[in-house]
C-alpha positions in Angstrom: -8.3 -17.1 54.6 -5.2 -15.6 56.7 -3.0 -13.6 54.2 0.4 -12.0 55.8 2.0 -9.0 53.7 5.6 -8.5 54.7 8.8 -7.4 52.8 11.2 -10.1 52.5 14.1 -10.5 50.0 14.6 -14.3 50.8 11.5 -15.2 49.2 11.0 -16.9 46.0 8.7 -18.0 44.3 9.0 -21.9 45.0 9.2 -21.0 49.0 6.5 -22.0 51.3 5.1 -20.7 54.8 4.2 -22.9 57.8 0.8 -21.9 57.2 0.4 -23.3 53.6 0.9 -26.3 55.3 -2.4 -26.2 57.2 -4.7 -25.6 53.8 -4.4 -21.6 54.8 -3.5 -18.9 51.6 -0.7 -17.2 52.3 0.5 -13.9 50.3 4.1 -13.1 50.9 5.1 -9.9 48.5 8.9 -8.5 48.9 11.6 -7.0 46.9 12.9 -9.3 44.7 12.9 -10.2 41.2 10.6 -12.5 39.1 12.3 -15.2 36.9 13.2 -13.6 33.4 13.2 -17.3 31.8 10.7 -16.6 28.3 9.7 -20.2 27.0 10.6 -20.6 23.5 8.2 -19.3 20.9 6.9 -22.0 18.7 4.8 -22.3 16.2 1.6 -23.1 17.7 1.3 -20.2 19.3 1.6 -18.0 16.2 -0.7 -20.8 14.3 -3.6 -19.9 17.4 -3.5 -16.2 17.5 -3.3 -15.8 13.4 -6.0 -18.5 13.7 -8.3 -16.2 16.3 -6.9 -12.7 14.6 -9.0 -14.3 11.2 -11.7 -12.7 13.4 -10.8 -9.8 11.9 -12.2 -10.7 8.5 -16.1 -10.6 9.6 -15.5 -6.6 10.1 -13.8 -5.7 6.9 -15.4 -8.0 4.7 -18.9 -6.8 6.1 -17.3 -3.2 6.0 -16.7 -3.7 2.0 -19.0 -5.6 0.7 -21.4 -2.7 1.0 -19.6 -0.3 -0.7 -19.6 -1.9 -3.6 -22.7 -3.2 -3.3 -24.3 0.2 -3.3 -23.1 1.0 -6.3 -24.2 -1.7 -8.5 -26.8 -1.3 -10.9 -29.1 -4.1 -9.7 -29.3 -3.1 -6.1 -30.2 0.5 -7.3 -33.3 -0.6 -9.3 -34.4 -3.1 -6.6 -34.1 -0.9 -3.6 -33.8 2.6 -4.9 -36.9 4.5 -6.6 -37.6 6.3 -9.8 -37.0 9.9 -10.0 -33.2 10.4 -9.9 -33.1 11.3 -13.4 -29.7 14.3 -13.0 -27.9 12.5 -10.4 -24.6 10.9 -12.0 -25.1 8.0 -9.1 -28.5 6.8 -10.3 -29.2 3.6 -12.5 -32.1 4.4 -15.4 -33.3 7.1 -13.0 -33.3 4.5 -9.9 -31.4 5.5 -6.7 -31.7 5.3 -2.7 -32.1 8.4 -0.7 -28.9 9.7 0.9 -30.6 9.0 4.7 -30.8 5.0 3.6 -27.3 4.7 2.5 -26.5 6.8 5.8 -28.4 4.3 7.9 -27.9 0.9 5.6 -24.2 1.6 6.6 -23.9 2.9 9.6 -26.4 0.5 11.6 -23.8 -2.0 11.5 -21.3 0.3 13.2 -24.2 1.0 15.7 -24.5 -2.6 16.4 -21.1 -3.8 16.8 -20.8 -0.7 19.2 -23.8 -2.3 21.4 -21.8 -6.1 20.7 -18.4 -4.8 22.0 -20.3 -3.4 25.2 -22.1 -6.8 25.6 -18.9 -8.7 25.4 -16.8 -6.8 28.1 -19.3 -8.5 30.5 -19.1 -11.7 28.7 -15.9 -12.6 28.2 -15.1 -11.7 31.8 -18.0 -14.0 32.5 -17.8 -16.6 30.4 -14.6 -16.7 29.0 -12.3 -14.9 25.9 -12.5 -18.0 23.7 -16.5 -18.5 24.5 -17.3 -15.1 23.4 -16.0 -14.8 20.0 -18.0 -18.1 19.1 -20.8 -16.5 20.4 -20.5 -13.7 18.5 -19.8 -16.2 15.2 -23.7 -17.4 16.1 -25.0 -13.8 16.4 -23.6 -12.9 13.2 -24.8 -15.5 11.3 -28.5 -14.9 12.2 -27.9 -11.6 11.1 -26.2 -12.9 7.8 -29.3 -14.3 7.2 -31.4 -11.8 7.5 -29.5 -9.4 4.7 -29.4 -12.3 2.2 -33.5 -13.0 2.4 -34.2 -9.0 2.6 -36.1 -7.6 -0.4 -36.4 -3.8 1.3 -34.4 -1.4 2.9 -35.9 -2.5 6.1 -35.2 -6.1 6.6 -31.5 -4.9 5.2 -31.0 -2.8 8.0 -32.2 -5.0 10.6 -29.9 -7.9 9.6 -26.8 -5.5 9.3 -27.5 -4.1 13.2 -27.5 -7.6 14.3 -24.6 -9.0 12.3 -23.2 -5.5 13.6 -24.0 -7.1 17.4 -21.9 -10.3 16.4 -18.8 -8.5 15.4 -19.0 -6.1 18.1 -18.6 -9.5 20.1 -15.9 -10.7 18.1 -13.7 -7.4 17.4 -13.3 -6.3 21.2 -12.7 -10.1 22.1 -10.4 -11.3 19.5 -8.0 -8.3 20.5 -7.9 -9.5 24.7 -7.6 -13.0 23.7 -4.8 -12.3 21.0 -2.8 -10.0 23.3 -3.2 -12.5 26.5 -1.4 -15.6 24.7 0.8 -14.1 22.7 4.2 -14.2 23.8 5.6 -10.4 24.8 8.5 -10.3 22.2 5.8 -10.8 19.5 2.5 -9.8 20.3 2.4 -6.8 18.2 2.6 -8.1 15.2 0.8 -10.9 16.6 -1.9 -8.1 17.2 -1.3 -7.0 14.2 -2.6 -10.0 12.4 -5.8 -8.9 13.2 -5.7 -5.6 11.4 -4.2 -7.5 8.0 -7.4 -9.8 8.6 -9.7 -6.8 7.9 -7.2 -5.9 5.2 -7.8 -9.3 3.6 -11.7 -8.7 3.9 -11.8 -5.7 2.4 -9.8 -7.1 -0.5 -12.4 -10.4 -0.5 -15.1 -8.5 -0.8 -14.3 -6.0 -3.5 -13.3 -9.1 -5.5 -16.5 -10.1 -5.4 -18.3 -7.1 -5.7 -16.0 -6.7 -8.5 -17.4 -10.3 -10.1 -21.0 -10.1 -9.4 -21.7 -6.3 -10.5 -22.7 -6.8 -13.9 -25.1 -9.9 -12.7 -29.0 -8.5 -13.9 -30.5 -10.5 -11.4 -30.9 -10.6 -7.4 -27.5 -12.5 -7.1 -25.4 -9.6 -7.8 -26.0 -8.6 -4.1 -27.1 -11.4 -2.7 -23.8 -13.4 -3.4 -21.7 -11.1 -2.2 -23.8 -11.0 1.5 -24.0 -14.7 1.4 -20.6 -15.3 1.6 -20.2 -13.3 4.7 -21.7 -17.5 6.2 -18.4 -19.1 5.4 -16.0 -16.6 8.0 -18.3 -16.9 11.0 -17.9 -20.5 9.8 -14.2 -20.9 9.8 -13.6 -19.0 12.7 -16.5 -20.4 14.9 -16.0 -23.9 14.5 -11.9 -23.5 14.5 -12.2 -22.1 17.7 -13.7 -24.9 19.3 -10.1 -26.6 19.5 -8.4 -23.7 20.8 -7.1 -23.2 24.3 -8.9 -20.6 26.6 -6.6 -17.7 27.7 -4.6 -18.9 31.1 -5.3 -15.8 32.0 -8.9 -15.6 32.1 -8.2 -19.5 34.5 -5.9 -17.1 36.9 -8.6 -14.3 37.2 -11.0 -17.2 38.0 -8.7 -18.6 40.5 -8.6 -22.0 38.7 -4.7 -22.9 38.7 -5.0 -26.1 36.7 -6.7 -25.6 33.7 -4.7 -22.1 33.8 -1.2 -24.3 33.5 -2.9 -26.8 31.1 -3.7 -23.9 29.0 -0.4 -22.4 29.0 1.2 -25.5 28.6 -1.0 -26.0 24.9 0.2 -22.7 24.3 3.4 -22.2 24.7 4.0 -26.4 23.6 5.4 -27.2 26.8 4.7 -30.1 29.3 2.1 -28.9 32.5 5.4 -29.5 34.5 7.9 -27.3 32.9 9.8 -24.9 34.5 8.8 -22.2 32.2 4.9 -22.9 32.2 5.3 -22.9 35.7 7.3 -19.4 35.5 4.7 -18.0 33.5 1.8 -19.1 35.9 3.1 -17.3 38.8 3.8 -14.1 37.0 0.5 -14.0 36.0 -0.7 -15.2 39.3 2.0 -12.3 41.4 0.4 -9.4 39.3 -3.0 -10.2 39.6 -2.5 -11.1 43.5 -1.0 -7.6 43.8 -3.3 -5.8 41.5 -6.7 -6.9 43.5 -4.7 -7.1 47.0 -6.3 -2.7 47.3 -9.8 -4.2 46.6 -9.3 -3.9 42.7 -12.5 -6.0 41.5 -13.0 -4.9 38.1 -15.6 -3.1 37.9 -16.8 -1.0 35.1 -16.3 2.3 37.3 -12.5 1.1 37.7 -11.9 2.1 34.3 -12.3 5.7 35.7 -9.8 5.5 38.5 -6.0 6.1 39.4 -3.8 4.7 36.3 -6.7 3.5 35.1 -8.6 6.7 33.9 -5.3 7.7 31.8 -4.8 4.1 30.3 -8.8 4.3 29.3 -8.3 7.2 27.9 -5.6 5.9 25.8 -7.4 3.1 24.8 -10.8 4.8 23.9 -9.1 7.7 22.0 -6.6 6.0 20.4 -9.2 4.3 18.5 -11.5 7.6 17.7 -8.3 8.5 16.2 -7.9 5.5 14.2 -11.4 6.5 12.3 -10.8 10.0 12.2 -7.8 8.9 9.9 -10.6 9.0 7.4 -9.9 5.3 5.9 -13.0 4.3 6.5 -14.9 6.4 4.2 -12.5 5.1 1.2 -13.7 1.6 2.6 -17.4 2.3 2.8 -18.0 5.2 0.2 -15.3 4.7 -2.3 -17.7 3.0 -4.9 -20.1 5.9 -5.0 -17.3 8.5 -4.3 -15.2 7.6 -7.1 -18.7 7.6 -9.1 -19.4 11.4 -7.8 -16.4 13.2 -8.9 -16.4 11.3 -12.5 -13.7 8.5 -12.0 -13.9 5.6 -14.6 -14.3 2.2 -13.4 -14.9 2.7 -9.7 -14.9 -1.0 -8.5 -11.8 -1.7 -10.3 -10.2 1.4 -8.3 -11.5 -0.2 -5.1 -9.6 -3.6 -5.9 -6.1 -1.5 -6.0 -7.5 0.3 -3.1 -8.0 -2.7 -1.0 -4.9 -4.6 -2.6 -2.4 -1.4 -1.7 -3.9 -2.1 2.1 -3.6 -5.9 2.4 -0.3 -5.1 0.7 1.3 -3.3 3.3 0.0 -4.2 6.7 2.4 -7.1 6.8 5.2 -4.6 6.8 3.9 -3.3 10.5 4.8 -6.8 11.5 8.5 -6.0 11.4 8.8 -3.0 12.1 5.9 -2.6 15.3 8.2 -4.6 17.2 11.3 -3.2 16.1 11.0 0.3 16.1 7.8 0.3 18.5 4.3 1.9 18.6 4.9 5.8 19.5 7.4 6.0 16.2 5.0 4.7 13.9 1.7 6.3 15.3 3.6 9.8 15.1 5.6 9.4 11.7 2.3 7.2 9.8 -0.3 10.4 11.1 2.2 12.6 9.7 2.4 10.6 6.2 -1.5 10.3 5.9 -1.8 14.2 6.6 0.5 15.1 3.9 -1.4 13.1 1.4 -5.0 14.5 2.3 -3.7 17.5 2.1 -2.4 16.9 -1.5 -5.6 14.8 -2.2 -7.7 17.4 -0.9 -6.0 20.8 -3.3 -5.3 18.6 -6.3 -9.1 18.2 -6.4 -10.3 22.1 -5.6 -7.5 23.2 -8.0 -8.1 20.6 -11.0 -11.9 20.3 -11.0 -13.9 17.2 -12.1 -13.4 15.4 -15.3 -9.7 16.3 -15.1 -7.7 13.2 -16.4 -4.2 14.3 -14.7 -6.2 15.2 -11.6 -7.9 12.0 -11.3 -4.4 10.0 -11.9 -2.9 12.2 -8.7 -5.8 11.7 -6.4 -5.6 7.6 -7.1 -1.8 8.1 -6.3 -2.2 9.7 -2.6 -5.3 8.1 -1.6 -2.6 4.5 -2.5 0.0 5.9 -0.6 -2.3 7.1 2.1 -3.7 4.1 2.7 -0.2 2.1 2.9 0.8 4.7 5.5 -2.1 3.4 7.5 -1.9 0.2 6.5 1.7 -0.5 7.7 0.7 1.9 11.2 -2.5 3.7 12.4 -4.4 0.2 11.8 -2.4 -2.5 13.4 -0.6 -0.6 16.0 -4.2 1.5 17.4 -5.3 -2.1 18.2 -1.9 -3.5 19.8 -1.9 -0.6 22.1 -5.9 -1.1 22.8 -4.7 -4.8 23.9 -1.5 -3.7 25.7 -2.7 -0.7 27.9 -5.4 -2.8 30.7 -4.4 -4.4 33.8 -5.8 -7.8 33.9 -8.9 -7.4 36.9 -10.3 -4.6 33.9 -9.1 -5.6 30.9 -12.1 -7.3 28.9 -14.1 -3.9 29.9 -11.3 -1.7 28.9 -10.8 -3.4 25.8 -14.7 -3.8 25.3 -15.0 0.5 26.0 -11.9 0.7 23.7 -13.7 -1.0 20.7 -16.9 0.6 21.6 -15.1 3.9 21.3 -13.7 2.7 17.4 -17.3 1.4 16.8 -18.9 4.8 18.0 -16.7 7.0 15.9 -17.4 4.6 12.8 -21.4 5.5 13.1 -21.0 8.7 13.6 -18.4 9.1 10.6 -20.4 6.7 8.2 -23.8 8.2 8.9 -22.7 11.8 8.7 -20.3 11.4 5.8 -22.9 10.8 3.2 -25.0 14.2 4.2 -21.8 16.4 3.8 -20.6 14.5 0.7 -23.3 14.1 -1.6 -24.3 16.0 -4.4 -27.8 16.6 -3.4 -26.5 17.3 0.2 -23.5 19.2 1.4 -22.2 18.7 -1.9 -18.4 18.8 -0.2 -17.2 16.1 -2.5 -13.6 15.8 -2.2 -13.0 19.0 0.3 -13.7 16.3 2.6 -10.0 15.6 2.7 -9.4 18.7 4.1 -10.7 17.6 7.3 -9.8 13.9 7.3 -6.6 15.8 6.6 -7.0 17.7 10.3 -7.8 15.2 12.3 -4.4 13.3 11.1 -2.7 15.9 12.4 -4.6 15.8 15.8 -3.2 12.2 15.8 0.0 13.1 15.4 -0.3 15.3 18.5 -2.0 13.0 20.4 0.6 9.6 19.7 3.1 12.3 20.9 1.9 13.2 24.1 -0.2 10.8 25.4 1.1 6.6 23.9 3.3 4.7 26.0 5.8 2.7 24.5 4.9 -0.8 24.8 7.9 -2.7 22.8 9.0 -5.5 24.6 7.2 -5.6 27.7 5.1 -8.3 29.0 1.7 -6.9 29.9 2.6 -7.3 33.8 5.4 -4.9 33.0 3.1 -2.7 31.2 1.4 -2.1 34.1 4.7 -1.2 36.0 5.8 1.4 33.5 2.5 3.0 34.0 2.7 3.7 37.5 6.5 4.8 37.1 6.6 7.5 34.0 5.1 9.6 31.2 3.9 8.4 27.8 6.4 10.7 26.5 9.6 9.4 28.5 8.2 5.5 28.0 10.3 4.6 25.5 13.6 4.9 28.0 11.9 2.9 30.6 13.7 -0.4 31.4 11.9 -3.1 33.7 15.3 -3.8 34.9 15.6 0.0 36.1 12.3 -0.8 38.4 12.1 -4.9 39.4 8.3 -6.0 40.3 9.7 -4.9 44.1 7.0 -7.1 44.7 7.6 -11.0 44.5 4.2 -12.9 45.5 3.5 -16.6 46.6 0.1 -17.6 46.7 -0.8 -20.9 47.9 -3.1 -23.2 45.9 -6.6 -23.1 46.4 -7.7 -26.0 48.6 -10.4 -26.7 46.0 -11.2 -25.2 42.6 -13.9 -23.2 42.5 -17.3 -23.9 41.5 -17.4 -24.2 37.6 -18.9 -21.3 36.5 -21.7 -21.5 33.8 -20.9 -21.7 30.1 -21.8 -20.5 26.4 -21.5 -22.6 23.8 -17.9 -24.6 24.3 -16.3 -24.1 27.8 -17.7 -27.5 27.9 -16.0 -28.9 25.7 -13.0 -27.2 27.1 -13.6 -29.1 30.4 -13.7 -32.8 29.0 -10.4 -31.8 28.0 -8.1 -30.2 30.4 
């Protein structure tokens, strides 16, 4: 390979050297400008990404269903034991020690954390598209193994396996999502995935809800049963779906990366703006590995890359230091604790308030951006714990009016996340990565949420319960601190990603601060950098396959 590097502002992007001629790569890059030419948006690309953004259903469905199932009478007797004969949680004296809820729910959190690990090396591997279904597969086997358990042990097994299956699909269905989505509306594209979870959440109180009162095994086993039917839908639908062009680029396959874009932007192979797209994608990523840039897991840790991982990974802690997630998991039994009536039917309005509001992060992530509504939704949540948190200490237990306020503010809590922390932390996750690290930034990204998660879920029932810490609902306090930590941190360290392809994403980060981002204008700083790359001779080798790049192949 022969590969000239010289500055030249006649070259465009349909020039070509002598030396393409003779079969040899050539790699001109200079100082002018890419094409600006954006193919419409249609809707087959909104259909595939809220299609693969369902995804997001396997997490908060399996994230639900347990709260509720803990606190049902039937799972008590069967997997609890005698003795509990002062605790307001037991059933007839029957209840689980604290450490087996700790562990029943936070295995699946250690799991997924392990999945979304495994899956940085796959998709780059493998492919986006093949991963997920994987994960779909991995799930199920672990679906399996909850529904047949008739112990605590067999329980937790399944859940850290179905855990493994979503850690595939969580950190995958976030790269693939932000890689086809066009730039003007990929965060609420992104976004989709969030109100997924939302849905999930909602599902499965619903059913908890419906099956509670069952005196047999299927007051449990229903609700875990169902969990079959979403790895379903969102295995087998992905099957049809286009792998992401830019996965084909970083392969260096040219072909199936144009037939891809050309299925998802609904354009012909030969259009102008599928052919636009393609050497974007293909200039960045020329540029981006011309230093050496491989990918490697240590290049997460260097340069721009250290600070855009550190984004990534934090903004995500930060999303389940929020404290949602113990409302999502614990609620049930909570609600139970402190003497609220009808628990489960509090966790429907809980769920409904999130699926609720989500949507409305649609409009606005893309209209007002991500720093605005990280910043003003960590500042909303923090004043509500706070209330949530000296209502309780002030109005103690059994308190009608108290109960009534603490319902309020954990509803308009939850829509302040709803409609910001949870959509916009994973657009940003998708956004910040240059391509040759992106699956592994993404993958130590999720990892980070899915490490937080175990930690927060195993340690929240020791400094909760009655027969533990006994904080009951002084927890808010804290939950309340760490919003305010979030706050800081959207301030100073999120770059504002409105508008911006991910190739100019990568620009802004070499050219300003997360606090001055939001002025930044590609047209202030052009790539400076046009590249030509002739086509590969021959296509490389096909690389080996999970599950459906096989199917992909017949059909390109």
């Amino acid at each position: 390979m022969s590969m000239l590097i010289q500055p030249s502002p006649s070259a465009t992007p349909s020039s070509a050297s002598p030396d393409q001629a003779s079969g040899q790569t050539q790699t001109v890059v200079n100082s002018s400008a890419p094409t600006n030419e954006l193919a419409p948006i249609t809707w087959k690309v909104v259909v595939i990404c809220a299609y693969a953004s369902f995804g997001g259903i396997l997490f908060g469905y399996d994230s639900g269903y347990i709260s509720g199932v803990l606190g049902m009478k039937q799972f008590k007797e069967d997997f609890g034991h005698a003795g509990w004969v002062d605790n307001p949680e037991a059933y007839m004296g029957y209840l689980y020690e604290s450490w087996q809820k700790s562990v029943i729910v936070s295995i699946l959190s250690a799991g997924t954390l392990v999945g979304s690990l495994i899956a940085g090396y796959l998709a780059d591997r493998f492919g986006r598209r093949s991963t997920i279904i994987t994960g779909c597969v991995v799930y199920i086997i672990g679906v399996v193994l909850q529904v047949v358990a008739q112990g605590v042990d067999l329980l937790i097994v399944g859940r850290a396996i179905a855990g493994v299956g979503v850690g595939f699909v969580s950190a995958t269905v976030i790269m693939y999502v932000s890689e086809i989505a066009p730039q003007r509306i990929r965060g609420r594209l992104v976004g989709a995935y969030q109100l997924s979870i939302t849905l999930g959440l909602l599902l499965s109180a619903c059913v908890s809800f419906g099956t509670k009162d069952y005196q047999n095994t299927g007051a449990y086993r229903v609700p875990i049963a169902l969990q079959f039917l979403w790895a379903l839908i969102l295995g087998g639908g992905l099957l049809f779906m286009p792998e992401s062009p830019r996965w084909y680029v970083m392969k260096e396959r040219p072909q199936p990366a144009r037939t891809s874009l050309a299925k998802i932007r609904d354009q012909e192979p030969n259009s102008p703006f599928v052919e636009a797209e393609y050497q974007e994608l293909r200039r960045s990523y020329t540029v981006e590995t011309l230093g050496g840039k491989r990918g490697g897991w240590l290049d997460c840790f260097r340069g721009t890359n250290l600070r855009r991982t550190f984004i990534g990974t934090c903004i995500q802690m930060m999303q389940q230091l929020t404290g949602v997630n113990f409302i999502f998991y614990f609620g049930t039994t909570f609600f139970q604790s402190i003497g609220i009536a009808d628990p489960f039917r509090i966790s429907i309005i809980l769920a409904a308030v999130n699926v609720v509001t989500t949507p409305i992060a649609f409009w606005t992530i893309d209209k007002f951006g991500r720093r605005p509504l990280l910043i003003w939704g960590a500042a909303g949540m923090c004043i509500c714990q706070y209330i949530v948190a000296i209502v309780g200490v002030t109005d103690g237990r059994g308190s009608h009016t108290a109960h009534v306020v603490l319902i309020v503010f954990i509803c308009i809590y939850i829509a302040f996340f709803a409609c910001t922390w949870g959509p916009t932390g994973w657009a940003v996750s998708g956004e910040v990565f240059p391509l040759s690290i992106r699956a592994k930034g993404i993958a130590l990204s999720t990892a980070s949420n899915w490490l937080w998660n175990f930690i927060i879920s195993f340690v929240t029932p020791y400094i909760v319960d009655t027969d533990k810490g006994n904080l009951g609902v002084k927890v808010f306090f804290i939950w309340g601190s760490t919003c305010a930590l979030s706050m800081l941190f959207a301030y100073f360290c999120v770059y504002e990603t409105k508008g911006l392809s991910l190739e100019q994403v990568d620009l802004m980060f070499e050219q300003t601060s997360a606090r001055l981002s939001s002025k930044w204008k590609p047209e202030q700083a052009r790539l400076n950098r046009d590249v030509e790359v002739a086509e590969p001779q021959q296509e490389p080798k096909e690389e080996p396959v999970l599950l459906s790049n096989s199917l992909e192949s017949s059909r390109s």
